[in-house]
C-alpha positions as CSV (number, residue, x, y, z in Angstrom):
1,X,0.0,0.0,0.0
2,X,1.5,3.2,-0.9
3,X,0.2,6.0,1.4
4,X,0.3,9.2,0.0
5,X,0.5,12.5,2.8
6,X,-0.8,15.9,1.6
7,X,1.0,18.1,4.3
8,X,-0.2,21.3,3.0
9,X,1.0,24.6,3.0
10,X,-1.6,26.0,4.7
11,X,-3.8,27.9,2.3
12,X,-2.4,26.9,-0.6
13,X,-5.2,25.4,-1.9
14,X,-5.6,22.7,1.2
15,X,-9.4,23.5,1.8
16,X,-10.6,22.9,-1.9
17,X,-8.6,19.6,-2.1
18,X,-9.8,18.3,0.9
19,X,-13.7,19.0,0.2
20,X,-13.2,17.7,-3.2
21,X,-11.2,14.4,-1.8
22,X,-13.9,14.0,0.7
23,X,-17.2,14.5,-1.9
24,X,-15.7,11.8,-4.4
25,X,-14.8,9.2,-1.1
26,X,-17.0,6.4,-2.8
27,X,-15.8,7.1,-6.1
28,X,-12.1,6.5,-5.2
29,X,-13.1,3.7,-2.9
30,X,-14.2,2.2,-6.2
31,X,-10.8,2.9,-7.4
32,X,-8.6,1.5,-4.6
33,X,-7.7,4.7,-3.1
34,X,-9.0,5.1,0.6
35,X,-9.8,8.8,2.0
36,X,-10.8,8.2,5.2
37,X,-13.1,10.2,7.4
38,X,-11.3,12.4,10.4
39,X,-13.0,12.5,13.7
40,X,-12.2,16.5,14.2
41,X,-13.4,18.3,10.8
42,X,-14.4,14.6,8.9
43,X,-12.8,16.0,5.3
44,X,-9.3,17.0,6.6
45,X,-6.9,14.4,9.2
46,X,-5.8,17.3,11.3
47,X,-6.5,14.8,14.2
48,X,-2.9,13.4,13.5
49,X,-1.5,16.2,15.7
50,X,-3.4,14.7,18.5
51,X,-0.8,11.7,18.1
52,X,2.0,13.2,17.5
53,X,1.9,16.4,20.5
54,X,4.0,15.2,23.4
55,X,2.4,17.6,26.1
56,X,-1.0,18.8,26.1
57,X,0.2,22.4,25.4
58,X,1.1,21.5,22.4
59,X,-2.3,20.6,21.0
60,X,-3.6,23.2,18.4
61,X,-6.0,25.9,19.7
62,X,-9.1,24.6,17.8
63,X,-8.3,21.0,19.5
64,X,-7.9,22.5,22.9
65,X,-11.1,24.9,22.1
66,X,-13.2,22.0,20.9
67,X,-12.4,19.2,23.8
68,X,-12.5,22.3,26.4
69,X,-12.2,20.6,30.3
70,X,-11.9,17.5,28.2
71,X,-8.3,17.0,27.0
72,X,-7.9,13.7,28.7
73,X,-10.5,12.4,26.2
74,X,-8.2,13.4,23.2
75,X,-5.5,10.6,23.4
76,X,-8.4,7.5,23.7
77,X,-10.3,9.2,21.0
78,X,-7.0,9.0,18.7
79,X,-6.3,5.6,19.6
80,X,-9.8,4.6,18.7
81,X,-9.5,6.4,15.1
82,X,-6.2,4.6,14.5
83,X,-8.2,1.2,15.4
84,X,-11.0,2.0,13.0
85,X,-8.2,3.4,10.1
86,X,-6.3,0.2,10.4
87,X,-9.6,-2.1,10.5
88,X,-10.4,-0.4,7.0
89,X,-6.9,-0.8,5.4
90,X,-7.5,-4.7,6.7
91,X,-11.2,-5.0,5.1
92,X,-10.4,-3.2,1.6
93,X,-7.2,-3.7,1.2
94,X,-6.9,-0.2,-0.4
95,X,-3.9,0.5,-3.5
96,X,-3.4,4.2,-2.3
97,X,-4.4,5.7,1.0
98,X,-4.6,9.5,0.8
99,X,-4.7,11.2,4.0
100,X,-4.4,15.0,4.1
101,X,-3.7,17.7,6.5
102,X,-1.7,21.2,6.2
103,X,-1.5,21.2,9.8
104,X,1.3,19.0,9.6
105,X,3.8,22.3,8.0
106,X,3.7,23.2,11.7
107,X,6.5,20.5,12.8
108,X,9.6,21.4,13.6
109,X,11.4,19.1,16.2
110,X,12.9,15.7,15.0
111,X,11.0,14.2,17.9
112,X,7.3,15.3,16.4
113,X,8.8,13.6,12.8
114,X,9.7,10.0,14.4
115,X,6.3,10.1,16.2
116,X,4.5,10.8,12.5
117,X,6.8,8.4,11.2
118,X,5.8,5.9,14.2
119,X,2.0,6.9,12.9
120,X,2.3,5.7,9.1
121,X,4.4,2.8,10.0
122,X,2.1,1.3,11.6
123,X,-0.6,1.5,8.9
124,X,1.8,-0.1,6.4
125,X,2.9,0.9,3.3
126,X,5.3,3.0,1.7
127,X,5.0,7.0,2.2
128,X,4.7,9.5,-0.2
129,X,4.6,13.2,1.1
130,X,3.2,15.6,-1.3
131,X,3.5,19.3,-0.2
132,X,2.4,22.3,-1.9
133,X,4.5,25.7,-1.4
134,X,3.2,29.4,-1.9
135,X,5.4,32.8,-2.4
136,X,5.5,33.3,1.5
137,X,3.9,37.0,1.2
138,X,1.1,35.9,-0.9
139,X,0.1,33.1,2.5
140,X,0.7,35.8,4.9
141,X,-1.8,37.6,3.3
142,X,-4.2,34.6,2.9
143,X,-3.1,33.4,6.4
144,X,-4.3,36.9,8.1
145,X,-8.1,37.0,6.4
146,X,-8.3,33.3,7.7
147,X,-7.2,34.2,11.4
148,X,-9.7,37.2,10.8
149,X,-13.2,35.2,10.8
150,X,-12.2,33.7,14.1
151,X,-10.0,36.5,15.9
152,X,-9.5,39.9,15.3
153,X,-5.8,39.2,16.2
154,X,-3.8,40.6,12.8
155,X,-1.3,37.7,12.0
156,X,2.3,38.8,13.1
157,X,4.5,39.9,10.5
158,X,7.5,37.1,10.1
159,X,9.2,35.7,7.4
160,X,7.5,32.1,6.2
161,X,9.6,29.0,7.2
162,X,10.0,26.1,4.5
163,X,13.2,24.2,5.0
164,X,12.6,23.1,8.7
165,X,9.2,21.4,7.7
166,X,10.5,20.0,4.5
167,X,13.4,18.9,5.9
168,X,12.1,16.8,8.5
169,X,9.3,15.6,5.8
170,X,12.1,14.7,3.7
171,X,13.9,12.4,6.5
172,X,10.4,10.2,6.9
173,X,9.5,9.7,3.3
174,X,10.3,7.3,0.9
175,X,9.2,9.9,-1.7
176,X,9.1,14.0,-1.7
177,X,7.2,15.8,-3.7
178,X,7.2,20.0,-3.3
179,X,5.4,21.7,-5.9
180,X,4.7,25.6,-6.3
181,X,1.3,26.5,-5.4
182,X,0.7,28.3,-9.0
183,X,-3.4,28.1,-10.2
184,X,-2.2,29.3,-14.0
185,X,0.7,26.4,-14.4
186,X,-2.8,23.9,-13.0
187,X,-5.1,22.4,-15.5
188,X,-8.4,25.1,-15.7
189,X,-6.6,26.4,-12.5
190,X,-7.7,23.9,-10.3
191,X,-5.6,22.0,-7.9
192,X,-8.0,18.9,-7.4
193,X,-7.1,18.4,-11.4
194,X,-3.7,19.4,-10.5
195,X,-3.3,16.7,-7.4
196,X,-5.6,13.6,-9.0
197,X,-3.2,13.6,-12.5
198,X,-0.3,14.0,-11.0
199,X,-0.1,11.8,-8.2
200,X,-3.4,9.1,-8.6
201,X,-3.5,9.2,-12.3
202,X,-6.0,6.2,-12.2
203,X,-8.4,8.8,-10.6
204,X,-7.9,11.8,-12.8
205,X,-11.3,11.5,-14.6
206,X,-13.2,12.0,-11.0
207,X,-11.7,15.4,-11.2
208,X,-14.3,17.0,-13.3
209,X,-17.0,16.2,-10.3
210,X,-14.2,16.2,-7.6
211,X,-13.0,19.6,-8.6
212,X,-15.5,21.1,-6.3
213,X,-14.7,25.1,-5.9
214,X,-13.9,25.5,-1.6
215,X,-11.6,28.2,-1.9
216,X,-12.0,30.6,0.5
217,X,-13.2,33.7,-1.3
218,X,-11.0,36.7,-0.5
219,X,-12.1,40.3,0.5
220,X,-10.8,43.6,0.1
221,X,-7.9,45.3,2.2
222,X,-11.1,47.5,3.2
223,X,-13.5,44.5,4.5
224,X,-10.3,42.9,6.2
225,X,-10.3,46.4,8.6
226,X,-14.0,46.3,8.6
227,X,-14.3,42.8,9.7
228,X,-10.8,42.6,12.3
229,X,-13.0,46.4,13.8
230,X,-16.0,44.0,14.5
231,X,-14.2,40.9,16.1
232,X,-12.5,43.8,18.4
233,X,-15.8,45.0,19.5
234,X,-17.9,42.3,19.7
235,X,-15.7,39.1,20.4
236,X,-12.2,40.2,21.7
237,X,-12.0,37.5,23.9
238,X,-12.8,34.8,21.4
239,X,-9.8,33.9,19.4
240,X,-9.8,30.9,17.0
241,X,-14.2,31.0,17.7
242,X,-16.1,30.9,14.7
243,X,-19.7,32.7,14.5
244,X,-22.8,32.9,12.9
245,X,-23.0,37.0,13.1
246,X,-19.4,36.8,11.8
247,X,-20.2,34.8,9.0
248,X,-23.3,37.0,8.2
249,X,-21.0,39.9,8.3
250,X,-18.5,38.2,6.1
251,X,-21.3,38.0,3.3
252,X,-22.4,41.4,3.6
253,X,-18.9,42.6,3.2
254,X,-17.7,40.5,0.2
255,X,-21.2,41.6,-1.7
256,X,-20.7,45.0,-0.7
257,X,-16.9,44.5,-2.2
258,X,-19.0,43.5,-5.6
259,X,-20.9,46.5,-5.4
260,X,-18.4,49.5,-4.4
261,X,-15.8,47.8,-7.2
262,X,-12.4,48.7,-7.7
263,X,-9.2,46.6,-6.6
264,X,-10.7,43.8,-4.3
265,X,-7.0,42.4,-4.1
266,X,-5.8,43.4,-1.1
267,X,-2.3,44.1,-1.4
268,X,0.6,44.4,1.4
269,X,2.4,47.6,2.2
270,X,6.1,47.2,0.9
271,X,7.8,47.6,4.0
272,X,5.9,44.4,4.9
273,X,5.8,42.4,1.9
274,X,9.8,42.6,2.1
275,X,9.9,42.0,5.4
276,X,8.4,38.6,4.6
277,X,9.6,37.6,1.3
278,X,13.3,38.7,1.7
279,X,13.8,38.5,5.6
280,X,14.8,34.7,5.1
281,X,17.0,32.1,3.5
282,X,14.8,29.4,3.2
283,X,13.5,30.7,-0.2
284,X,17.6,30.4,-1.2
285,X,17.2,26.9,0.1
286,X,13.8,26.0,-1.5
287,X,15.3,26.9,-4.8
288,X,18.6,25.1,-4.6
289,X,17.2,22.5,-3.0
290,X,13.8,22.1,-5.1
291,X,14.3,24.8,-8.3
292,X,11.1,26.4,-6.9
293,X,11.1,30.1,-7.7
294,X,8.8,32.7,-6.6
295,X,7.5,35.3,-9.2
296,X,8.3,39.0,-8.2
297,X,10.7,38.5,-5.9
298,X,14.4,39.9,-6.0
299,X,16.7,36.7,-5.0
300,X,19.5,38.7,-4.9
301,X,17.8,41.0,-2.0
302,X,17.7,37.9,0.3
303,X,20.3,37.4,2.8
304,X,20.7,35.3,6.2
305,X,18.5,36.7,9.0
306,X,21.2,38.3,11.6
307,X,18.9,37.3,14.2
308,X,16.7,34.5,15.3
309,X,12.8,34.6,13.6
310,X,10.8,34.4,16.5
311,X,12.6,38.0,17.5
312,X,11.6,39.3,14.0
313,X,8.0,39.4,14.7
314,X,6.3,42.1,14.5
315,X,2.8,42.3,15.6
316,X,0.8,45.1,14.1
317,X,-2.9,46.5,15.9
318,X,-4.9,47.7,12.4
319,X,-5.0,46.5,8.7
320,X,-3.7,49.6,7.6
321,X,-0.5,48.7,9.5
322,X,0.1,46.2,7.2
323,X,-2.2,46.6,3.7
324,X,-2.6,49.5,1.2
325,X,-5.9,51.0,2.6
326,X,-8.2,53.3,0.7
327,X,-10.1,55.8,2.5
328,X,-12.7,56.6,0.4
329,X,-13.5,53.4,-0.8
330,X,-13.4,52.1,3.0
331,X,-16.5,54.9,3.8
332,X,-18.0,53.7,0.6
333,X,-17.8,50.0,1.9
334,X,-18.1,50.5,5.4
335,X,-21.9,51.7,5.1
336,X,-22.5,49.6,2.1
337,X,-22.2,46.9,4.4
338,X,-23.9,48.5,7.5
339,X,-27.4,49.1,4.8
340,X,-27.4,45.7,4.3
341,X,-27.2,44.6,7.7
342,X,-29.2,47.4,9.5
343,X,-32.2,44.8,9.3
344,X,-30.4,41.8,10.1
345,X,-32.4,40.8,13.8
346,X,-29.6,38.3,14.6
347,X,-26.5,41.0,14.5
348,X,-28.8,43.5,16.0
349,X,-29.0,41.2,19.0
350,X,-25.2,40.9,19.2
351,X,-24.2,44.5,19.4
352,X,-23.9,45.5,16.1
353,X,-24.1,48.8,16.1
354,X,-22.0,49.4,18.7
355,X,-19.3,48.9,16.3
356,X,-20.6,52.1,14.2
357,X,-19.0,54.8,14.7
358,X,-15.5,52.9,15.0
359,X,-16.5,51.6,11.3
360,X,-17.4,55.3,10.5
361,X,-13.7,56.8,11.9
362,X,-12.0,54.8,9.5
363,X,-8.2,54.4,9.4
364,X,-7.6,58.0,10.6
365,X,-10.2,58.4,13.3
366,X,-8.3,55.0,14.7
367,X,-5.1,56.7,14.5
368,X,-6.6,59.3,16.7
369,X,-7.5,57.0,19.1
């Protein structure tokens, strides 16, 4: 059995090729390739961390925020998924199995890799690790709109780390696969086309009804302070918390983008996209190591951080700290989105309002502040 482990980069293109995987489950099954169900979100195997963490504290927030006062459930709950994964392998006797999970780019210590390692070899099988990587400014970006729907916590400004992941990927697998996260070198742009051709070629005609769209769609520089001004007012002390209000607020903002028109691509200030793209090596190392090359970026601007990353952080307060902000089109957008939601009896009950005449001040009336 050949397993084959999608470790992500995280959003580069991990959510649409996981729904996709997980709609066609039957189809593959059909096909010999296994895509098992996960017991924490059933269309990703993010649940592997809960195997390979050595201390509770180590346990991703979402883990520690869904199991709440009951962590001690987590490790039994593991072991129980492991039983049913290997009773599956045993009954169907699959060709390929296909688990996925960008969580996995978080690893660093050698100690977390033999534990995964410990993980597959158990199931059987050779491993294949296939790992897509994006320009590190463009994930930033996507990274920060994510964190926004849960947190209004702006995503600290760091350079993106590739070689200690990949490295330790690299030492576990039998074979490594790192491709550039690039939608116009995939076939119609579509990574599900991309992923099924190149690695499970006997699946690659379930891509036309696989290749199910769950990108996350982005928003304007302008909705990003819109919606990080909400989460402040109305659920500071939620961080990585999902909600329905945020959600509605979310669709408001990204019709109201369609309406006020103009550049909905948010774009970094350049100050900060440097500080990401060029503050690091590892895009030196990615290239020799790989011959992956990043569109728009200088090579020859990169040098070897002086100083450790974790002191490079920096950790702006307001989108227009970090993103190209346009005043005018932020008014325009800012009541756009309150018209459509002045009605809405579910926001109203959460405090919308409230969040007026911070939305009104815009970038300057914060400054004031």
């Amino acid at each position: 059995m050949r397993i084959l482990l999608h470790v992500g980069m995280p959003k580069a293109g991990s959510s649409a090729l996981q729904a996709a995987l997980a709609a066609e489950r039957d189809r593959l099954a059909r096909l010999g390739i296994l895509y098992p169900r996960g017991p924490f979100i059933p269309r990703t195997h993010n649940f592997l961390l809960a195997g390979i963490a050595e201390k509770k504290r180590e346990l991703p927030r979402l883990l520690h925020n869904a199991y709440r006062d009951r962590l001690d459930d987590i490790e039994p709950a593991f072991a129980a998924w492991m039983a049913s994964l290997k009773a599956a392998i045993a009954s169907r006797r699959p060709e390929t199995l296909v688990l996925s999970s960008e969580w996995l780019f978080r690893l660093r210590a050698d100690s977390k890799f033999d534990r995964l390692s410990a993980i597959l070899g158990s199931l059987g099988g050779s491993v294949e690790v296939v790992a897509f990587v994006r320009r590190p400014s463009d994930q930033y970006l996507s990274s920060a709109q994510q964190i926004l729907k849960g947190s209004h916590v702006i995503k600290p400004v760091a350079p993106i780390r590739y070689r200690a992941p990949l490295e330790g990927f690299a030492r576990i697998a039998d074979r490594m696969h790192v491709v550039k996260y690039d939608r116009s070198a995939f076939p119609e742009g579509d990574i599900v086309r991309h992923f099924l051709q190149t690695f499970m070629p006997e699946a690659s005609h379930v891509a036309m009804a696989a290749g199910a769209n769950a990108v996350n769609a982005t928003i304007s520089a302008e909705g990003m302070y819109v919606l990080a001004r909400y989460r402040r007012v109305n659920h500071r002390r939620r961080r990585n918390r999902f909600t329905a209000d945020t959600d509605r607020l979310l669709e408001a903002i990204r019709a109201a983008d369609v309406s006020v028109g103009g550049d909905l691509r948010p774009r970094l200030l350049e100050p900060v996209r440097d500080a990401i793209d060029l503050a690091s090596d590892d895009l030196l190392w990615l290239r020799d190591t790989y011959g992956i090359v990043f569109d728009g970026i200088d090579y020859d601007r990169i040098v070897a951080p002086s100083v450790p990353i974790r002191e490079m952080k920096y950790r702006p307060k307001r989108i227009d700290e970090i993103c190209v902000i346009d005043p005018e089109r932020l008014d325009k957008l800012t009541m756009r989105t309150m018209n459509a939601l002045a009605t809405d009896p579910k926001l109203l009950r959460v405090g919308l309002f409230r969040t007026l005449s911070l939305w009104l001040g815009g970038p300057a009336a914060s400054r004031r502040r």
